[in-house]
Backbone and ligand atoms as CSV (ligand in chain L), in Angstrom:
chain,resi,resn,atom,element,x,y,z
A,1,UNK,N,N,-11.271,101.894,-15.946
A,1,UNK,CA,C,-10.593,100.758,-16.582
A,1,UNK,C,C,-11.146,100.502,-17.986
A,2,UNK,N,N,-10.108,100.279,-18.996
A,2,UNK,CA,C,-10.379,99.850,-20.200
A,2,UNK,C,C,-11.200,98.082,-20.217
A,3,UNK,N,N,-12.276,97.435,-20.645
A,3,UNK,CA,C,-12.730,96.267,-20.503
A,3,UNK,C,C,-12.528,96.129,-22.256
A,4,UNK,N,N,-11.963,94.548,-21.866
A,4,UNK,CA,C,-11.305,93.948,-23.326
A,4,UNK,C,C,-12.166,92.520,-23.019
A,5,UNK,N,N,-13.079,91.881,-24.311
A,5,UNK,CA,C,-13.617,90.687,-24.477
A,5,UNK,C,C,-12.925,90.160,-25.295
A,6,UNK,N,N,-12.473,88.920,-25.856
A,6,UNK,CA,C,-12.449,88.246,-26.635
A,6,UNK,C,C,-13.342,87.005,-27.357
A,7,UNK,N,N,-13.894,86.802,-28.180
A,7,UNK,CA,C,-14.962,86.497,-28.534
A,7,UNK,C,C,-14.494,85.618,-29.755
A,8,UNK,N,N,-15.071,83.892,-29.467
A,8,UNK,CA,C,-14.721,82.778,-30.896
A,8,UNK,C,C,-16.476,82.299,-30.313
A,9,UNK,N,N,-16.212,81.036,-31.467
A,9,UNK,CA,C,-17.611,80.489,-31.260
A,9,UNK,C,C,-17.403,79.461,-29.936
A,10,UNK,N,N,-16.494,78.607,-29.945
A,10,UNK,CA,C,-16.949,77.992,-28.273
A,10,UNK,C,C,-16.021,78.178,-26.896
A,11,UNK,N,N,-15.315,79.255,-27.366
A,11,UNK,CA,C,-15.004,79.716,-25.866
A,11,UNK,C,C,-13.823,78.407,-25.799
A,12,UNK,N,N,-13.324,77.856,-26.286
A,12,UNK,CA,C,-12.273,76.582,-25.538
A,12,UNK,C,C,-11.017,76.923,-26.503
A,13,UNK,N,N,-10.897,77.237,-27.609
A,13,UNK,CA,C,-9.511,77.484,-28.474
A,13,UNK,C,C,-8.915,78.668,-29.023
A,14,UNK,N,N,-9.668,79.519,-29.338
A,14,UNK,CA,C,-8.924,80.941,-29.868
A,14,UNK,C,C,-9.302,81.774,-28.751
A,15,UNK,N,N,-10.598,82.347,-28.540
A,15,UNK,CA,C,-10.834,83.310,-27.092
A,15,UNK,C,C,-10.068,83.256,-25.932
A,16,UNK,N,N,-10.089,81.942,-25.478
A,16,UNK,CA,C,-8.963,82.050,-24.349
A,16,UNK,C,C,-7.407,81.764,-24.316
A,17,UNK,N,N,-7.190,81.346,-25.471
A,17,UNK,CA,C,-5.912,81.844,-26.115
A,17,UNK,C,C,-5.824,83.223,-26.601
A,18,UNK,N,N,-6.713,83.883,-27.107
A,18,UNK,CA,C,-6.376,85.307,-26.785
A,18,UNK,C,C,-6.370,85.867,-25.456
A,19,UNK,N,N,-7.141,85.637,-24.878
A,19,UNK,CA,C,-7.411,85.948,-23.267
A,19,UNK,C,C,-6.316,86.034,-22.621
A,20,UNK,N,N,-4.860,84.706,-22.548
A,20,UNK,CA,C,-4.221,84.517,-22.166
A,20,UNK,C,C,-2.809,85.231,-22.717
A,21,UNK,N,N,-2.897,85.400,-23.525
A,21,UNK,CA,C,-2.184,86.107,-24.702
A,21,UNK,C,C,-1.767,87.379,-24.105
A,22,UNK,N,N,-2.920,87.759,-24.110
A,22,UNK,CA,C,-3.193,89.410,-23.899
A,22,UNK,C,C,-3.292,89.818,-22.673
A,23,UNK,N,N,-3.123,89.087,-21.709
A,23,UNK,CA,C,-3.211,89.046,-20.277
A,23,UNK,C,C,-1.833,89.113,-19.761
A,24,UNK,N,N,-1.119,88.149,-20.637
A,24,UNK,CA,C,0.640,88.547,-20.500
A,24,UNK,C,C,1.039,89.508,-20.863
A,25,UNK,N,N,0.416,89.931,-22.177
A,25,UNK,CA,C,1.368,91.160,-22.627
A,25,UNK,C,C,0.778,92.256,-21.742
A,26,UNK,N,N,-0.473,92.145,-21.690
A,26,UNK,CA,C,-0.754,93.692,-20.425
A,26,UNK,C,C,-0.158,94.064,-19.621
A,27,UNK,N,N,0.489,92.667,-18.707
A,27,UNK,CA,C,1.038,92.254,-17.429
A,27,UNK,C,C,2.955,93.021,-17.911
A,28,UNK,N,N,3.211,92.546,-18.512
A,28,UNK,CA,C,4.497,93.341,-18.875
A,28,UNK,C,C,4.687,94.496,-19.309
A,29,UNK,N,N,3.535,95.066,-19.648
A,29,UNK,CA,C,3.992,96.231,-19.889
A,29,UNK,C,C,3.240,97.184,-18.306
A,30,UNK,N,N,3.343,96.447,-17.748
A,30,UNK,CA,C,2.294,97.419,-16.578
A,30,UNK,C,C,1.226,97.929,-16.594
A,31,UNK,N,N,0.354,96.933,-17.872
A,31,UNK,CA,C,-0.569,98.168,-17.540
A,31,UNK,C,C,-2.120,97.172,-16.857
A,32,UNK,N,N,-1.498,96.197,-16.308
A,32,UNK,CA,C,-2.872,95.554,-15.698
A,32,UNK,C,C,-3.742,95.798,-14.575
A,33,UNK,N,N,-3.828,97.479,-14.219
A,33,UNK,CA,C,-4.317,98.074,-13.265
A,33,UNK,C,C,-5.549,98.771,-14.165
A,34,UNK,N,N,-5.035,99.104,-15.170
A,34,UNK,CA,C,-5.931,99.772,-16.417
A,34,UNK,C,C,-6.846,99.418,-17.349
A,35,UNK,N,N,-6.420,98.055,-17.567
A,35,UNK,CA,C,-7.132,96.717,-18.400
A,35,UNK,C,C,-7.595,95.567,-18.083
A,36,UNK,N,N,-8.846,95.364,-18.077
A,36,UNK,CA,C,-9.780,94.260,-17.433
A,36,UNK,C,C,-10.055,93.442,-19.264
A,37,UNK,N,N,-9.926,91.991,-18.252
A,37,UNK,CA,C,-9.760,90.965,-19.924
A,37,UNK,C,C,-10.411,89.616,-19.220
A,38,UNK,N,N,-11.069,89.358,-20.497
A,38,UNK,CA,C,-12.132,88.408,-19.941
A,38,UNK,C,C,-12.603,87.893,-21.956
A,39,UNK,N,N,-13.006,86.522,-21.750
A,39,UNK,CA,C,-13.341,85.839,-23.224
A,39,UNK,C,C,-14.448,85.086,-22.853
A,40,UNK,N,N,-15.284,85.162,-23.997
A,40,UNK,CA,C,-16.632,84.100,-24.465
A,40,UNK,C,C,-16.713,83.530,-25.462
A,41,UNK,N,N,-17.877,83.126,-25.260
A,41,UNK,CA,C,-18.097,82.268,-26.792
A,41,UNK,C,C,-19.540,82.694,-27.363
A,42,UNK,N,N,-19.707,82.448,-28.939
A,42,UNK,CA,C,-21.054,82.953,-29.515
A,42,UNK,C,C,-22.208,81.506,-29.211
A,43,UNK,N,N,-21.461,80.573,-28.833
A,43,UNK,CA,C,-22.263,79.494,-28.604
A,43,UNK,C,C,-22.553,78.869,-27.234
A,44,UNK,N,N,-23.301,77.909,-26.759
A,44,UNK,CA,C,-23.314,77.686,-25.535
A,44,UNK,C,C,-22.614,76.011,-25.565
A,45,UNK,N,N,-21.872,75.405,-26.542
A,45,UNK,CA,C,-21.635,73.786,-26.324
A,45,UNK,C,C,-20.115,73.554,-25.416
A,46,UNK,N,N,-19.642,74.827,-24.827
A,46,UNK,CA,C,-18.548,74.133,-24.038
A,46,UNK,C,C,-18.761,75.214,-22.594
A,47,UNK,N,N,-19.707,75.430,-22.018
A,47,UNK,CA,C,-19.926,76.385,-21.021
A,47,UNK,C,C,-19.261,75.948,-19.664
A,48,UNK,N,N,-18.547,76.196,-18.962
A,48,UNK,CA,C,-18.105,75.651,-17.576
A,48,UNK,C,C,-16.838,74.695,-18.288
A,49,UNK,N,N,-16.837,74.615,-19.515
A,49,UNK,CA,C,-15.303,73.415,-19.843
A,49,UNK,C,C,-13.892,74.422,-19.603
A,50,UNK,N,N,-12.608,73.872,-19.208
A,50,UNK,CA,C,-11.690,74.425,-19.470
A,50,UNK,C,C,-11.468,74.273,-20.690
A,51,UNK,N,N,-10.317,75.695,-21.466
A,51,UNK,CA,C,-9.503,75.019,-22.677
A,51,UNK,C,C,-9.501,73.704,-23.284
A,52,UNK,N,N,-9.393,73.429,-24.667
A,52,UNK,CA,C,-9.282,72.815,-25.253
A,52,UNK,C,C,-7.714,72.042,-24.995
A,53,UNK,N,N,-7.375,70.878,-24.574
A,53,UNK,CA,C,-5.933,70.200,-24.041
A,53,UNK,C,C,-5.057,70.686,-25.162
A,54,UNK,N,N,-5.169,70.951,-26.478
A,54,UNK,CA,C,-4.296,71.025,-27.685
A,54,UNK,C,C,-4.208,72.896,-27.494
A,55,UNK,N,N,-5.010,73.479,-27.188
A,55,UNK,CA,C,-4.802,75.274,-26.908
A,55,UNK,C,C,-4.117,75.252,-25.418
A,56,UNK,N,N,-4.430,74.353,-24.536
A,56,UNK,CA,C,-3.581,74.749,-23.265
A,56,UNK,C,C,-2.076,74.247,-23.471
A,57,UNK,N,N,-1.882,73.334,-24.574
A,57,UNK,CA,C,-0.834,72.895,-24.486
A,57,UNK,C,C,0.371,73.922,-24.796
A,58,UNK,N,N,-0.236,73.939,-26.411
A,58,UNK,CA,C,-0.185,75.142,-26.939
A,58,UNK,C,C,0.622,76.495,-26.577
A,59,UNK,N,N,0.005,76.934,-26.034
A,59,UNK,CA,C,0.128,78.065,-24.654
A,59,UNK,C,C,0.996,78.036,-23.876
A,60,UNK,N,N,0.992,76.664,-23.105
A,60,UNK,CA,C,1.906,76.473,-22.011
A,60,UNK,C,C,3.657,76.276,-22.959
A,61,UNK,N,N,3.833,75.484,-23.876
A,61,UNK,CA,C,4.768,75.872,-24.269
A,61,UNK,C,C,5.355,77.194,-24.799
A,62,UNK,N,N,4.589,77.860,-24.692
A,62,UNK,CA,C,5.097,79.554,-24.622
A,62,UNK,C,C,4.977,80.157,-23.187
A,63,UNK,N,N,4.830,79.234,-22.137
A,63,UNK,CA,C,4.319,80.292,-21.010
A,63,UNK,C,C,3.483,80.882,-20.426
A,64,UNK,N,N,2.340,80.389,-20.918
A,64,UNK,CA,C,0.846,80.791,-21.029
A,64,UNK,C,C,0.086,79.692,-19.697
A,65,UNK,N,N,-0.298,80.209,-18.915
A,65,UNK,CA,C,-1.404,79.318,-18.471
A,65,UNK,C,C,-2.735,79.225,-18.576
A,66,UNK,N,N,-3.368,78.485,-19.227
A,66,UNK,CA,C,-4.863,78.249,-19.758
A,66,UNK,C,C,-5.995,78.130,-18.924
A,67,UNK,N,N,-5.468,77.219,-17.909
A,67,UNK,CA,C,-5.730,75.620,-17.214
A,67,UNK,C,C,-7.049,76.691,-16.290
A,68,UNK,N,N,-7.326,77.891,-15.796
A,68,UNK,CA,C,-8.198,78.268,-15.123
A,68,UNK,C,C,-9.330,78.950,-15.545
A,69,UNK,N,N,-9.160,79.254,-17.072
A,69,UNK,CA,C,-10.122,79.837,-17.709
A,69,UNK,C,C,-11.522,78.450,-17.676
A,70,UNK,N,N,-12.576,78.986,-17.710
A,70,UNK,CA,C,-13.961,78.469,-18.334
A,70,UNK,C,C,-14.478,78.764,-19.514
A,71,UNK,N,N,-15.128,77.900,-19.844
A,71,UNK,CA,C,-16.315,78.655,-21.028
A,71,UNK,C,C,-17.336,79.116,-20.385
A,72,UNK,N,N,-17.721,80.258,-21.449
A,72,UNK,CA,C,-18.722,80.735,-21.060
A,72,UNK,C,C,-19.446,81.319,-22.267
A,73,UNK,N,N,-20.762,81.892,-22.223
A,73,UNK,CA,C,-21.248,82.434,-23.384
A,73,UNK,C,C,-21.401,84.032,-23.384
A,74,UNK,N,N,-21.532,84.099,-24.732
A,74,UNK,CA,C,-21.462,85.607,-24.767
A,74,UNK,C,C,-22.866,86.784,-24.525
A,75,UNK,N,N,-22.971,87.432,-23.814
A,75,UNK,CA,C,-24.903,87.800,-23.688
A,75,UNK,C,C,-24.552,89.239,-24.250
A,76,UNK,N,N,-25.913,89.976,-24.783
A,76,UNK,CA,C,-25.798,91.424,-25.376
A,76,UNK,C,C,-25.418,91.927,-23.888
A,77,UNK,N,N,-24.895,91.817,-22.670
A,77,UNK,CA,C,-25.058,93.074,-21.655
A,77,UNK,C,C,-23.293,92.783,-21.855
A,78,UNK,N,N,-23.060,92.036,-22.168
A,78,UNK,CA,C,-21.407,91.734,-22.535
A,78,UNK,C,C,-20.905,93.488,-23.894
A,79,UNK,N,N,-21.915,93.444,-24.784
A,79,UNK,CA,C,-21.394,94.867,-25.696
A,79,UNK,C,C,-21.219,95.700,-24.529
A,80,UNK,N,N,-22.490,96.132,-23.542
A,80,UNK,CA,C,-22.177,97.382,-22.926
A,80,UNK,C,C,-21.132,97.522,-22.155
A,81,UNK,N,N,-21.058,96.389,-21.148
A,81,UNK,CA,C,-19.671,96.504,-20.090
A,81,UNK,C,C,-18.459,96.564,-21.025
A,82,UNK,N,N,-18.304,95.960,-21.878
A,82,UNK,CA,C,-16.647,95.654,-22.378
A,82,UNK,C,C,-16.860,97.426,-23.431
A,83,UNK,N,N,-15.684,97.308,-23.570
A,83,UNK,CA,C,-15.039,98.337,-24.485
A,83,UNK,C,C,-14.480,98.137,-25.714
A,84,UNK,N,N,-14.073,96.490,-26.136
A,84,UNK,CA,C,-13.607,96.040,-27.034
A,84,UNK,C,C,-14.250,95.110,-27.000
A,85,UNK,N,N,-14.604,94.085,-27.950
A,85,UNK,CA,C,-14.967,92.983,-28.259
A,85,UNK,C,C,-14.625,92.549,-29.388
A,86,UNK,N,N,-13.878,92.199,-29.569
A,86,UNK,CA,C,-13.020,91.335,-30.540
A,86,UNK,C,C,-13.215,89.899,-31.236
A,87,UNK,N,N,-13.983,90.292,-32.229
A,87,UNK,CA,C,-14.356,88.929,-32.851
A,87,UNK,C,C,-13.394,88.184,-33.894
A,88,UNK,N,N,-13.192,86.884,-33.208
A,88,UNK,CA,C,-12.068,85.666,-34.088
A,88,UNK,C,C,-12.044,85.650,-35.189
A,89,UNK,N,N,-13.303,85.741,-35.596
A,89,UNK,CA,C,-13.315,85.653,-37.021
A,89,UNK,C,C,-14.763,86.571,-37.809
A,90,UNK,N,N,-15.291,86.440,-39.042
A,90,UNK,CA,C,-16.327,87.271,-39.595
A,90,UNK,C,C,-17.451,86.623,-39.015
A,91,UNK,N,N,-17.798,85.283,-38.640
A,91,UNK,CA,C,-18.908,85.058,-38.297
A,91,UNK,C,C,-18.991,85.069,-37.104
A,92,UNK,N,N,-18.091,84.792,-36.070
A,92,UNK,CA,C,-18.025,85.299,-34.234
A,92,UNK,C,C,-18.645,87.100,-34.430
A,93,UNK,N,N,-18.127,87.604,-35.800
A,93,UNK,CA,C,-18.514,88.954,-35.746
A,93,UNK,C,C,-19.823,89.259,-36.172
A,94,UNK,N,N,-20.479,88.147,-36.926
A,94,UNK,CA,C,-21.917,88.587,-37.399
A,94,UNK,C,C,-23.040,87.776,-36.364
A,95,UNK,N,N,-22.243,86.980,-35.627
A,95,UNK,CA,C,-22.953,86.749,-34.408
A,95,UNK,C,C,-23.250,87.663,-33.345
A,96,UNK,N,N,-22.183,88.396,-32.865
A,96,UNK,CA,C,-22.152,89.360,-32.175
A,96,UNK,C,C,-22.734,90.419,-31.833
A,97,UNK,N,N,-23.034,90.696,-33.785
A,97,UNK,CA,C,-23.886,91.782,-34.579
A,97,UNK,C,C,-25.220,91.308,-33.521
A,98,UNK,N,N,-25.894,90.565,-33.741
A,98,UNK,CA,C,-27.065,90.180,-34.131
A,98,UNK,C,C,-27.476,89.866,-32.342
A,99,UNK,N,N,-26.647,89.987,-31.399
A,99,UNK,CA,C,-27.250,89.899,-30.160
A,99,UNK,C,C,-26.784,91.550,-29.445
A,100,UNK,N,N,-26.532,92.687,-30.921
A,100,UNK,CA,C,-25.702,93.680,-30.399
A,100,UNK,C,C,-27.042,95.018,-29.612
A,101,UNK,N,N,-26.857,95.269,-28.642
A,101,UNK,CA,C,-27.672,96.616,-28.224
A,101,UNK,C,C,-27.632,97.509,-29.301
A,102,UNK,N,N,-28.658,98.076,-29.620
A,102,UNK,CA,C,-28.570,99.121,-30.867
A,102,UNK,C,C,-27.739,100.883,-30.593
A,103,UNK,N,N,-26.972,100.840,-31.353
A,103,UNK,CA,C,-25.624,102.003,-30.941
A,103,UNK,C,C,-24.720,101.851,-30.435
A,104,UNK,N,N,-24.328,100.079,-30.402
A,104,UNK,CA,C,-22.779,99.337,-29.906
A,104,UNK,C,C,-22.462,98.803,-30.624
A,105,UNK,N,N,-22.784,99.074,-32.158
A,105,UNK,CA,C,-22.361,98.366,-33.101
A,105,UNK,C,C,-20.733,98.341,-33.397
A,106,UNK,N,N,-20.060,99.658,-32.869
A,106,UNK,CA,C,-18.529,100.370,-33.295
A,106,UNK,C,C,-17.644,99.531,-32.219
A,107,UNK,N,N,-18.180,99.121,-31.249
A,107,UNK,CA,C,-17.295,98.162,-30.127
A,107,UNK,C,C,-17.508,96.821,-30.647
A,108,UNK,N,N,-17.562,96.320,-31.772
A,108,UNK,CA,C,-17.739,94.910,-32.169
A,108,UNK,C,C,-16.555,95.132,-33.117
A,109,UNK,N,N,-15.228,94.276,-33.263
A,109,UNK,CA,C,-14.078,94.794,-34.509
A,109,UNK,C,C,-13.659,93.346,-34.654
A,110,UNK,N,N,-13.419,93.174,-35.646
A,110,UNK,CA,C,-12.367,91.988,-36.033
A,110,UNK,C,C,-11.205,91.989,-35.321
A,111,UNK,N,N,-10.625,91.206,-34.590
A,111,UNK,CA,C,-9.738,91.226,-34.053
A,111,UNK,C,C,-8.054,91.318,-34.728
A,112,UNK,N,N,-8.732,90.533,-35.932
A,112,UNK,CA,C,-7.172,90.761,-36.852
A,112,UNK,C,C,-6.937,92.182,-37.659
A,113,UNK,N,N,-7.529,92.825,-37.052
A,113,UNK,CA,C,-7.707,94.396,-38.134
A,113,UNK,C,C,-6.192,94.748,-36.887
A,114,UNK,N,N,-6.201,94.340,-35.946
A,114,UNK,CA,C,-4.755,95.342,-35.445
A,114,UNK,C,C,-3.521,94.379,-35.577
A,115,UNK,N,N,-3.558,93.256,-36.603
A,115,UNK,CA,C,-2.499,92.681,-37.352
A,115,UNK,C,C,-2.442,93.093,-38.861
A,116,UNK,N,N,-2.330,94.424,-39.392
A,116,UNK,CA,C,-2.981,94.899,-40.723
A,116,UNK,C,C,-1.804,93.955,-41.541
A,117,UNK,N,N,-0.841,94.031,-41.160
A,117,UNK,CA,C,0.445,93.511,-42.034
A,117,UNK,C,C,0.283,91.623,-42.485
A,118,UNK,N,N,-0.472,91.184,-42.047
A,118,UNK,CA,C,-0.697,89.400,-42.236
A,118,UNK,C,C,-2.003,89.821,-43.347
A,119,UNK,N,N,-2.279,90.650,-43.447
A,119,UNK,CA,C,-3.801,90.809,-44.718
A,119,UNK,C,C,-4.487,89.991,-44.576
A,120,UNK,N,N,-5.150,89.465,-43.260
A,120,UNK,CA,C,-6.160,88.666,-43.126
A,120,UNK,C,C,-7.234,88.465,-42.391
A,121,UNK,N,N,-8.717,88.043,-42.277
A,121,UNK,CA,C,-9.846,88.652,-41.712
A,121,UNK,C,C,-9.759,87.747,-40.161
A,122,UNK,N,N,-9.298,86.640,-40.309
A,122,UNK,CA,C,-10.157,85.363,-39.431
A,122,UNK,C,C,-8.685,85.102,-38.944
A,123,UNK,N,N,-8.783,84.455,-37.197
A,123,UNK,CA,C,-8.458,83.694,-37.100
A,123,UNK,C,C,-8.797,82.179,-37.237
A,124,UNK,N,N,-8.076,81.861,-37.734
A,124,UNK,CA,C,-8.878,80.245,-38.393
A,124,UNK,C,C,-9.130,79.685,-37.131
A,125,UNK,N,N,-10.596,79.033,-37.395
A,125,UNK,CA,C,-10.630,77.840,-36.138
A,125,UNK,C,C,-9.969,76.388,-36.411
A,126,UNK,N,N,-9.119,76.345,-35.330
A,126,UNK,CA,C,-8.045,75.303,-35.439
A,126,UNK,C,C,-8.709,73.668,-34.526
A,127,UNK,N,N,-10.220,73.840,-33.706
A,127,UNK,CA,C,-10.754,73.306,-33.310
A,127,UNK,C,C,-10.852,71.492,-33.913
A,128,UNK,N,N,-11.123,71.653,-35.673
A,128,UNK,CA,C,-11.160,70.268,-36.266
A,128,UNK,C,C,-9.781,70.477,-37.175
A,129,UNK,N,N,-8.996,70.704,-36.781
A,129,UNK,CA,C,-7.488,70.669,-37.594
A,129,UNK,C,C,-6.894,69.575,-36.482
A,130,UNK,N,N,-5.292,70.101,-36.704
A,130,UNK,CA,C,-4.191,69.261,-36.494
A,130,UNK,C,C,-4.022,70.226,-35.344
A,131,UNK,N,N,-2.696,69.338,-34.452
A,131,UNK,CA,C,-1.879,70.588,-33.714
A,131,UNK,C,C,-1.345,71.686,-33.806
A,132,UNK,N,N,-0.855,71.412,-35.397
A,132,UNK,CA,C,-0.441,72.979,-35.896
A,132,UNK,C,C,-0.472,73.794,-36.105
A,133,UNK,N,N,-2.388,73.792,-36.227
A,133,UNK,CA,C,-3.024,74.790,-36.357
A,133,UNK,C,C,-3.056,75.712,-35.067
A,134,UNK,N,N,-2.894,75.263,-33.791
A,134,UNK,CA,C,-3.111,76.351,-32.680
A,134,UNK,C,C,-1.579,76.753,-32.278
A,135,UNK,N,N,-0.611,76.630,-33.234
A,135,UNK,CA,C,0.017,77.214,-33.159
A,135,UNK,C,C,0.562,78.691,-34.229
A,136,UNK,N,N,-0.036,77.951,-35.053
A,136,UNK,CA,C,-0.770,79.287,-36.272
A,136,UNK,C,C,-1.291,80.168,-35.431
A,137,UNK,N,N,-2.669,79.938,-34.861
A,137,UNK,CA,C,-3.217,80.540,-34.009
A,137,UNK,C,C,-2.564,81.720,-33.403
A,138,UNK,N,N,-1.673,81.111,-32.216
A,138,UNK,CA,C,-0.639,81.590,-31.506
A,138,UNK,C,C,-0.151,83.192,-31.924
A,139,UNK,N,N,0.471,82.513,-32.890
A,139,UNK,CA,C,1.195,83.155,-33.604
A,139,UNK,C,C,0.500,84.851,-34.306
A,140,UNK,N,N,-0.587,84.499,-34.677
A,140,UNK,CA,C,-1.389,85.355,-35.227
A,140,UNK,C,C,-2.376,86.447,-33.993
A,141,UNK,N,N,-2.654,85.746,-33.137
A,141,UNK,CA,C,-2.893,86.288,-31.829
A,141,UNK,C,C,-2.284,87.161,-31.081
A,142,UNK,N,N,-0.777,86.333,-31.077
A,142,UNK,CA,C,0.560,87.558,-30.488
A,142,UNK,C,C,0.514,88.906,-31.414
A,143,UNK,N,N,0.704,88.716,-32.653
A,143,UNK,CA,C,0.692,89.930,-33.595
A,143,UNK,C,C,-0.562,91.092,-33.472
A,144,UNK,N,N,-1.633,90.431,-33.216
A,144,UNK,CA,C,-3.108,91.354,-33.122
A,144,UNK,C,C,-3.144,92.185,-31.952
A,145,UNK,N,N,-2.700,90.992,-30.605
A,145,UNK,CA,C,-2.026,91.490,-29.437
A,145,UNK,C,C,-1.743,92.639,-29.275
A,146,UNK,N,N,-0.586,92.553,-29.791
A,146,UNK,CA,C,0.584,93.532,-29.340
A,146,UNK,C,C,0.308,95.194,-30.318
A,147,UNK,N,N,-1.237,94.846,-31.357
A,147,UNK,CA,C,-1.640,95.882,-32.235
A,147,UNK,C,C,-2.391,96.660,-31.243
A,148,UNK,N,N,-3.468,95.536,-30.725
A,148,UNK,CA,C,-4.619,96.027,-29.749
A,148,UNK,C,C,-4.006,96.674,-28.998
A,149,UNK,N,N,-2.886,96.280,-27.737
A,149,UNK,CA,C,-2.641,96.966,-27.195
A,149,UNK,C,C,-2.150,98.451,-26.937
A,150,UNK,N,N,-1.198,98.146,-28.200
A,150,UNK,CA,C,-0.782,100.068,-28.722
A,150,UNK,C,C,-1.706,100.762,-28.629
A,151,UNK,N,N,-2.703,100.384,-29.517
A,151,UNK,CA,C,-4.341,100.999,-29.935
A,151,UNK,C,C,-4.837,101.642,-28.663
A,152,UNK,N,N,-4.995,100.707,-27.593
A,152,UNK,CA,C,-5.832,100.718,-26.440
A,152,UNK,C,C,-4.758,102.322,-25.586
A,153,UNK,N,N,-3.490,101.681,-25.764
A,153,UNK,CA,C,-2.828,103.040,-25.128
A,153,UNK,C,C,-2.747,104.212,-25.934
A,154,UNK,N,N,-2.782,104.267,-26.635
A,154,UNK,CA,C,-2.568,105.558,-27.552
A,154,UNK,C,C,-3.581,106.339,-27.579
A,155,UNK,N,N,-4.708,105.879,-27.819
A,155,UNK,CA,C,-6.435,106.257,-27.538
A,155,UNK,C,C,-6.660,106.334,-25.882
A,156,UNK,N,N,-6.156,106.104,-25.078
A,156,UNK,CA,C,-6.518,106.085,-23.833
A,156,UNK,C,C,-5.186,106.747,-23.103
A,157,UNK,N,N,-4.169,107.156,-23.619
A,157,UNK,CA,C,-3.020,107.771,-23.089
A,157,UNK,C,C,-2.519,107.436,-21.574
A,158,UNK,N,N,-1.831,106.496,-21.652
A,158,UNK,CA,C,-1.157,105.706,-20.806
A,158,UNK,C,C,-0.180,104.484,-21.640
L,1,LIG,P1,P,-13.148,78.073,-30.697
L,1,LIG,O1,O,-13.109,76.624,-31.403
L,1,LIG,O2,O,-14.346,78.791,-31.278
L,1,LIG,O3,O,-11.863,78.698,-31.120
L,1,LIG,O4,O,-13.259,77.828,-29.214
L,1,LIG,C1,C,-14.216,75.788,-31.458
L,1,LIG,C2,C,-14.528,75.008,-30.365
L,1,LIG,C3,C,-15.598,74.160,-30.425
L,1,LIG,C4,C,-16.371,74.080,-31.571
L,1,LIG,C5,C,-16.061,74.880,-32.659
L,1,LIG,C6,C,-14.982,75.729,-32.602
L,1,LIG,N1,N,-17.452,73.193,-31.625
L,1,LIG,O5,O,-18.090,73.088,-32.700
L,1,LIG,O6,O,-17.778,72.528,-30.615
C-alpha cells in the first residue's frame, strides 16, 4: 500500500481537509485498497480535537465528512511509515525538515507542487481569517488532489 500524510501546523483546518479531500477522490476512483491516508499536525495545541466547525462545515457542504477525524501530532517515525508527506505550506515543510530521519528528506514535498497551474507555494492558513478562506482552501486542495493522485498512480502503475 501506498501511505499518504497530510501535514498543517494544528491538525484542525487544512490537513484534515486534505485528508478528507483525498479520501473521496481515492474512494472514486477505486483505488482505496492501494492508498492508506491519514493527517497531522507540526504542533501539539489541538491533539484529540475534532476539525475546526468552519473546515467541517466547509466540507460538508461539498460532501465531505470531517466530524471523525482527530488531531494529532506529527513524530519523525511518521517520515518512515508514510510515503508522501505533504506539507500545507513552507513552514509545515521546514518543520517537518527538522524532525526528518536523515535520508527521508525526498518524502517531505509541498503539497501545492501537484497544483503547478495556480503558481503557488502555501496553502494559506485560513485558521484566523473569515469563512471564505476555507473555502479557498477547498478549492486549492481539490486541485493538488486530483495532481497527487495521478502522480501516486502513474509512479505506482495502477
Ligand atoms: P491548520 O490551522 O494548521 O490548518 O490546522 C491552524 C489551526 C490552529 C492554529 C493555527 C493554524 N493555532 O495557532 O492554534
Amino acid at each position: 500500500m501506498v501511505q499518504v500524510l497530510f501535514v498543517c501546523l494544528g491538525n484542525i483546518c487544512r490537513s484534515p481537509t486534505a485528508e478528507g479531500v483525498f479520501r473521496r477522490l481515492v474512494e472514486r476512483e477505486q483505488c482505496h485498497a492501494l492508498i492508506g491516508i491519514d493527517s497531522a499536525g507540526t504542533h501539539d495545541y489541538h491533539i484529540g480535537e475534532p476539525p475546526d466547525p468552519r473546515a467541517q462545515q466547509a466540507a460538508a457542504q461539498r460532501g465531505i465528512d470531517l466530524s471523525p477525524l482527530r488531531g494529532r501530532q506529527a513524530v519523525s517515525e511518521d517520515i518512515e511509515r508514510f510515503d508522501y508527506v505533504m506539507a500545507m505550506d513552507r513552514e509545515n515543510y521546514a518543520n517537518l525538515l527538522a524532525i526528518c530521519p536523515v535520508g527521508l528528506e525526498h518524502k517531505i514535498r509541498l503539497f501545492m507542487e501537484y497544483a503547478p497551474g495556480r503558481g503557488e507555494q502555501d496553502v494559506p492558513d485560513p485558521y484566523f481569517g473569515g469563512a471564505g478562506g476555507f473555502d479557498r482552501v477547498l478549492d486549492m486542495i481539490e486541485e493538488a488532489a486530483a495532481g497527487l493522485l495521478a502522480d501516486i498512480r502513474e509512479r505506482h502503475d495502477f
